[in-house]
Biotite code that builds the C-alpha atoms (Angstrom):
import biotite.structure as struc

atoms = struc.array([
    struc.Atom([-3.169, -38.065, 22.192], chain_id="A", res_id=1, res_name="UNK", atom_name="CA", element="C"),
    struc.Atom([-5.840, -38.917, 19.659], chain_id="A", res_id=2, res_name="UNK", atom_name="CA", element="C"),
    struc.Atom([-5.079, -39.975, 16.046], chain_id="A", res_id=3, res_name="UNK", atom_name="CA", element="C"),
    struc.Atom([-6.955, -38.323, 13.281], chain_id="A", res_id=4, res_name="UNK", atom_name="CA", element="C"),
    struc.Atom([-7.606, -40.033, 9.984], chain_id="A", res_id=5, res_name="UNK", atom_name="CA", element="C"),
    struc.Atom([-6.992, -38.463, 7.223], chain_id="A", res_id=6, res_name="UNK", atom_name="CA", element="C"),
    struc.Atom([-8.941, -39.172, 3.572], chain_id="A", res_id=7, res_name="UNK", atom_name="CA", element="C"),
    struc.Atom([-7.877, -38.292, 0.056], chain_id="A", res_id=8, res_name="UNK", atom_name="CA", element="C"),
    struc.Atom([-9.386, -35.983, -1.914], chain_id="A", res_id=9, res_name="UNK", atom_name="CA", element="C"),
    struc.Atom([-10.195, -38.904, -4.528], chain_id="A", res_id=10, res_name="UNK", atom_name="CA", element="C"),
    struc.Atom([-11.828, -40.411, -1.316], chain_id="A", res_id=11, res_name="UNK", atom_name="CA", element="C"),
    struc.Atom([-13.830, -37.454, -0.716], chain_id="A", res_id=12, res_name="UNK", atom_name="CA", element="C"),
    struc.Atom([-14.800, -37.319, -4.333], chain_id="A", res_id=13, res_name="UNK", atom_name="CA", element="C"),
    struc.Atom([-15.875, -40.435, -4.623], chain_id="A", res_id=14, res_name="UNK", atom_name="CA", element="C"),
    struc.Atom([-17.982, -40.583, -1.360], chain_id="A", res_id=15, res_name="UNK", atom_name="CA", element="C"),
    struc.Atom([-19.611, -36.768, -2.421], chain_id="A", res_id=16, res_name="UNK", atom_name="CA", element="C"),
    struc.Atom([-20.535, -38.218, -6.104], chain_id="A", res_id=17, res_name="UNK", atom_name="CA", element="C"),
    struc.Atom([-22.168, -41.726, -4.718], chain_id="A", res_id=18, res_name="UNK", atom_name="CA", element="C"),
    struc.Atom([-24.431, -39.396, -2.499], chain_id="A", res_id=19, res_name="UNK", atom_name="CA", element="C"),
    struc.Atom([-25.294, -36.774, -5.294], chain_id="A", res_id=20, res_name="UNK", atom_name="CA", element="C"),
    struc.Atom([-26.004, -39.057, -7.768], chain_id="A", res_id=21, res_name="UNK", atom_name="CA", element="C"),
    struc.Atom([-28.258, -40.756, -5.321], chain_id="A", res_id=22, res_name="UNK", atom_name="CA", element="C"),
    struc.Atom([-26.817, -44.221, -5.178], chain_id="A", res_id=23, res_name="UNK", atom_name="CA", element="C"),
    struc.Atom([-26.519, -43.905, -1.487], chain_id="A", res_id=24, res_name="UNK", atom_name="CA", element="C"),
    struc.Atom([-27.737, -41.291, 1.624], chain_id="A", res_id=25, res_name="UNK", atom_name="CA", element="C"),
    struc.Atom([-25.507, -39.709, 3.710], chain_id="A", res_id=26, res_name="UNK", atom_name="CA", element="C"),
    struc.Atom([-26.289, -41.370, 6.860], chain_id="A", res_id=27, res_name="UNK", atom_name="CA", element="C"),
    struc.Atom([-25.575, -44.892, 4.908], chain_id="A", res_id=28, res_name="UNK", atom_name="CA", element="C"),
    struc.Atom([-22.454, -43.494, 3.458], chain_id="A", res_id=29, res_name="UNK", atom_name="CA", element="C"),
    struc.Atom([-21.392, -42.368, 7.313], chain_id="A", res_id=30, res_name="UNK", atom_name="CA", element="C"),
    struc.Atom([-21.877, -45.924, 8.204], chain_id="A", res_id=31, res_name="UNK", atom_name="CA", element="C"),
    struc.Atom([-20.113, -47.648, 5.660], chain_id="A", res_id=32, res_name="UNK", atom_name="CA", element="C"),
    struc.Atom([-17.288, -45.459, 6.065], chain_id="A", res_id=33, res_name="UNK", atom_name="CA", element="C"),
    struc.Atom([-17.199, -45.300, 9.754], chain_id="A", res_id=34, res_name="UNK", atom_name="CA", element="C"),
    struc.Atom([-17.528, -41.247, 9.483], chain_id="A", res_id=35, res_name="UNK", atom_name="CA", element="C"),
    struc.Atom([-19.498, -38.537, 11.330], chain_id="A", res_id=36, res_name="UNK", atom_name="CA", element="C"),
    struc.Atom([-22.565, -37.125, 8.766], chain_id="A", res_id=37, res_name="UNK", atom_name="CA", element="C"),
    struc.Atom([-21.600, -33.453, 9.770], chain_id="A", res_id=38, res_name="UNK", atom_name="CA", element="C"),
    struc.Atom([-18.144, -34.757, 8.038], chain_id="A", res_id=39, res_name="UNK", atom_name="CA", element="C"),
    struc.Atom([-19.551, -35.524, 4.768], chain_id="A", res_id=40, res_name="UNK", atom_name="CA", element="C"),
    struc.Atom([-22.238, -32.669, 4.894], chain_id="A", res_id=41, res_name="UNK", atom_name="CA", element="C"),
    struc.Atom([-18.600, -30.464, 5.123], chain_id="A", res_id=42, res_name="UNK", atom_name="CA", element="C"),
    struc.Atom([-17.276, -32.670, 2.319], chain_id="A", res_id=43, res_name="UNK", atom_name="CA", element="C"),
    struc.Atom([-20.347, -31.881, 0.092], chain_id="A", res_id=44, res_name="UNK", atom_name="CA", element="C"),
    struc.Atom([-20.200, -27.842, 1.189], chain_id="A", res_id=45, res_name="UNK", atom_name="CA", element="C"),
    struc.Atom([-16.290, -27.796, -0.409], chain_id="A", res_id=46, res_name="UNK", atom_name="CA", element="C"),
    struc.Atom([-17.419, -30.265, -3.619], chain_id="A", res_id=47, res_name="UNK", atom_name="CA", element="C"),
    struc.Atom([-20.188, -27.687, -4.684], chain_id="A", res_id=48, res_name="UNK", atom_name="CA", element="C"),
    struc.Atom([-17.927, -24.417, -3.878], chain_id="A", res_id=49, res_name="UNK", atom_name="CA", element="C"),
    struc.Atom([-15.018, -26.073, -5.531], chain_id="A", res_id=50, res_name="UNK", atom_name="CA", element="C"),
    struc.Atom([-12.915, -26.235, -2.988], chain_id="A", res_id=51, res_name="UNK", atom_name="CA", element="C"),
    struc.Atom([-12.327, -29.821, -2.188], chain_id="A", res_id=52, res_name="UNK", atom_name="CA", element="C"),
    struc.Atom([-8.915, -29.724, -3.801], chain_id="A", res_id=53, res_name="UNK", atom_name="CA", element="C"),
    struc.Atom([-5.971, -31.716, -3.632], chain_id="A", res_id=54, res_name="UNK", atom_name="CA", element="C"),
    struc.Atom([-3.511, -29.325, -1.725], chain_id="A", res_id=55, res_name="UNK", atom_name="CA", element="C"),
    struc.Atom([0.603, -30.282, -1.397], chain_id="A", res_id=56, res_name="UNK", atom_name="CA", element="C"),
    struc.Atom([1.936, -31.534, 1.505], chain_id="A", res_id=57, res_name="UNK", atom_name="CA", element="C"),
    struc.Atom([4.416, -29.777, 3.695], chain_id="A", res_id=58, res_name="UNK", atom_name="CA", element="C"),
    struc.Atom([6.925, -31.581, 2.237], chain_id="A", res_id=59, res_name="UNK", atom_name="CA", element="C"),
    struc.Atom([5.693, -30.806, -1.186], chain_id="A", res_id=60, res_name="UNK", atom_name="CA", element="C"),
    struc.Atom([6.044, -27.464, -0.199], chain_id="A", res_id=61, res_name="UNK", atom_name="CA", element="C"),
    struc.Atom([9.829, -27.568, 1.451], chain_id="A", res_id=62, res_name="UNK", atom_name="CA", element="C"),
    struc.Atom([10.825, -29.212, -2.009], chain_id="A", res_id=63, res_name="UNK", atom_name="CA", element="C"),
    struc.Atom([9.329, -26.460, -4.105], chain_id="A", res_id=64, res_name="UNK", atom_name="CA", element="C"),
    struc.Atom([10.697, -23.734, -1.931], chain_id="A", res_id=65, res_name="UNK", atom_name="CA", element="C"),
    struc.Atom([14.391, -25.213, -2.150], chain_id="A", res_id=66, res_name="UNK", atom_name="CA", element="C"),
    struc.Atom([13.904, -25.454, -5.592], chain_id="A", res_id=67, res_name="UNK", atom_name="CA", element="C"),
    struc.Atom([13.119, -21.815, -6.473], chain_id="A", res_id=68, res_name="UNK", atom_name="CA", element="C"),
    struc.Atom([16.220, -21.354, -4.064], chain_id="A", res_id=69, res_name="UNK", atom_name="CA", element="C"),
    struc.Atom([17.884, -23.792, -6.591], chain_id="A", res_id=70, res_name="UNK", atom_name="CA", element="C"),
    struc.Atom([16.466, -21.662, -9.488], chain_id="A", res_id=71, res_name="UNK", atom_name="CA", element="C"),
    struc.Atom([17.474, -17.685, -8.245], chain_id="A", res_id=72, res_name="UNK", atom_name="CA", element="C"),
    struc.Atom([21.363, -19.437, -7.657], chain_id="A", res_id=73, res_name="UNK", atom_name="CA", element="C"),
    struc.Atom([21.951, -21.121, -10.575], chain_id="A", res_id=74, res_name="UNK", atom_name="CA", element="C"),
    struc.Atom([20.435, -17.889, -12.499], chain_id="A", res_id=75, res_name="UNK", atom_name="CA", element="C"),
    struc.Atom([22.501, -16.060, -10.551], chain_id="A", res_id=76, res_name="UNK", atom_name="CA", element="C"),
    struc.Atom([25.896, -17.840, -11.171], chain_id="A", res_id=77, res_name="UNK", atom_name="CA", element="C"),
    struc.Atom([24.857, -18.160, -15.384], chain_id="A", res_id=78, res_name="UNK", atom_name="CA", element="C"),
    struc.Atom([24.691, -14.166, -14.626], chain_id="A", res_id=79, res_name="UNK", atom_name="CA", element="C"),
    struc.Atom([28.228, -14.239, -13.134], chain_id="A", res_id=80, res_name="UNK", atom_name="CA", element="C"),
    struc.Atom([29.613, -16.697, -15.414], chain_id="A", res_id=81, res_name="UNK", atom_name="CA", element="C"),
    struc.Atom([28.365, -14.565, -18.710], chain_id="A", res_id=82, res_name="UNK", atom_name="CA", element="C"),
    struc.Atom([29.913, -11.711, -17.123], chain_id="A", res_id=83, res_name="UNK", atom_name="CA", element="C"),
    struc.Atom([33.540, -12.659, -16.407], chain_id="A", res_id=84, res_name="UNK", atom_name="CA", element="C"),
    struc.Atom([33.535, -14.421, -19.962], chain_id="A", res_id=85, res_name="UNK", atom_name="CA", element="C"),
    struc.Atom([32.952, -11.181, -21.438], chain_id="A", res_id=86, res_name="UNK", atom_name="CA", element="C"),
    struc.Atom([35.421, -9.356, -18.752], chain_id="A", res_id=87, res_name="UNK", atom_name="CA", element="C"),
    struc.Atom([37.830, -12.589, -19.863], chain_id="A", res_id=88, res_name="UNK", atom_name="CA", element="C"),
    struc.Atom([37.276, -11.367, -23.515], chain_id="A", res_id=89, res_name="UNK", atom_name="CA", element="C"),
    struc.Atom([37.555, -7.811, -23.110], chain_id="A", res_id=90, res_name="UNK", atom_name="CA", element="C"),
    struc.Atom([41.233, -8.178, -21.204], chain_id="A", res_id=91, res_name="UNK", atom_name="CA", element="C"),
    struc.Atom([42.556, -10.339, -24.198], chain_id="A", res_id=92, res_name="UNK", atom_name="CA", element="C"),
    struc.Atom([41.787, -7.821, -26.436], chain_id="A", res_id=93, res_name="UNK", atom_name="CA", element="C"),
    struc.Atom([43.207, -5.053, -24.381], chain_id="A", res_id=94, res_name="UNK", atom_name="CA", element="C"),
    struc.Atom([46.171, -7.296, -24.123], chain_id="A", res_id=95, res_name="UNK", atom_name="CA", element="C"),
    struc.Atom([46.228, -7.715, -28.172], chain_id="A", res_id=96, res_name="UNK", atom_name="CA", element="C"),
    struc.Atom([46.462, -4.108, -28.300], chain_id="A", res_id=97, res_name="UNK", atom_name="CA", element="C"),
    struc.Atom([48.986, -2.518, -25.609], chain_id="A", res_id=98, res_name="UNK", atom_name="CA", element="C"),
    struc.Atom([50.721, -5.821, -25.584], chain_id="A", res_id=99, res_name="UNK", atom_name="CA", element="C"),
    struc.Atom([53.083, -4.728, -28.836], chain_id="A", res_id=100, res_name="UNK", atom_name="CA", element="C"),
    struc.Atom([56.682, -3.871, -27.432], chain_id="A", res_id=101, res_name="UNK", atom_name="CA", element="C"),
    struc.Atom([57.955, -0.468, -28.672], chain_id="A", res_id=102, res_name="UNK", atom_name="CA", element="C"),
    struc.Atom([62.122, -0.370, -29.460], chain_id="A", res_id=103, res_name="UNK", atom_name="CA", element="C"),
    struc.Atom([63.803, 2.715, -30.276], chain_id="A", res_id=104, res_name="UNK", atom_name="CA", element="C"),
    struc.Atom([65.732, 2.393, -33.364], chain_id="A", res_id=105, res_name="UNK", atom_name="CA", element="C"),
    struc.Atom([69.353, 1.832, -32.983], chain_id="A", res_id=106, res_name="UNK", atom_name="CA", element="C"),
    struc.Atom([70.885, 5.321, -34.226], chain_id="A", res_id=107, res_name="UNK", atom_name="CA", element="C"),
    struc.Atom([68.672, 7.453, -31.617], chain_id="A", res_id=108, res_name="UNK", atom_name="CA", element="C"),
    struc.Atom([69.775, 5.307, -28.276], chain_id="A", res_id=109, res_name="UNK", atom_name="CA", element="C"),
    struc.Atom([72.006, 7.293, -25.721], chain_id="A", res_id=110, res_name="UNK", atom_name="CA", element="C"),
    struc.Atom([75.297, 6.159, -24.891], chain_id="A", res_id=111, res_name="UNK", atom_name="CA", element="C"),
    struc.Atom([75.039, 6.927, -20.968], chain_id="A", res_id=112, res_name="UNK", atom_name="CA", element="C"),
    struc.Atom([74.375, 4.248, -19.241], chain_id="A", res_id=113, res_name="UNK", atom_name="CA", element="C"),
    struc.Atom([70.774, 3.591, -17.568], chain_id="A", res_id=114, res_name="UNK", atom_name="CA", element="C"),
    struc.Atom([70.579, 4.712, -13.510], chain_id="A", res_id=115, res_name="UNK", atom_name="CA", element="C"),
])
């Protein structure tokens, strides 16, 4: 199985800028570098449209998609949290309220026993 080299953008950059500024030609730049012309005539084609970018790996992309997982949890458990502290709040004031114990005064109880 062959091995393909890969180049960094800044690589790419710098080779594209040497050629337009006109401190080297293509074909010297391809021999210097050990790469095909049609390479850095692609190269050239994605530095003038703007898209010679630097894009995230794969793994750069597994870690931001965990941590926007991360994010929507933790959101969701402040949501939950917030909630039964107010449902916490709400029952000790319930509590506060029914909790009083009513008696009957003395003179008005029954004399029969209770079943």
């Amino acid at each position: 199985m062959r091995k393909y080299r890969t180049f960094s953008v800044g690589f790419k950059q710098q080779i594209v800028e040497q050629i337009e500024s006109g401190g080297m030609s293509v074909g010297q730049a391809a021999r210097e570098q050990q790469l095909s012309p049609s390479l850095i005539d692609r190269w050239r084609r994605q530095y003038a449209q703007g898209q010679l970018l630097e894009r995230p790996s794969a793994r750069e992309k597994a870690l931001e998609h965990e941590l926007e997982r991360c994010k929507k949890k933790i959101a969701d458990l402040l949501l939950e949290n917030d909630l039964l502290k107010k449902l916490r709040g709400s029952s000790r004031s319930a509590k506060r309220w029914s909790g009083s114990v009513v008696t009957i005064p003395s003179g008005n109880r029954s004399e029969e026993p209770a079943k």
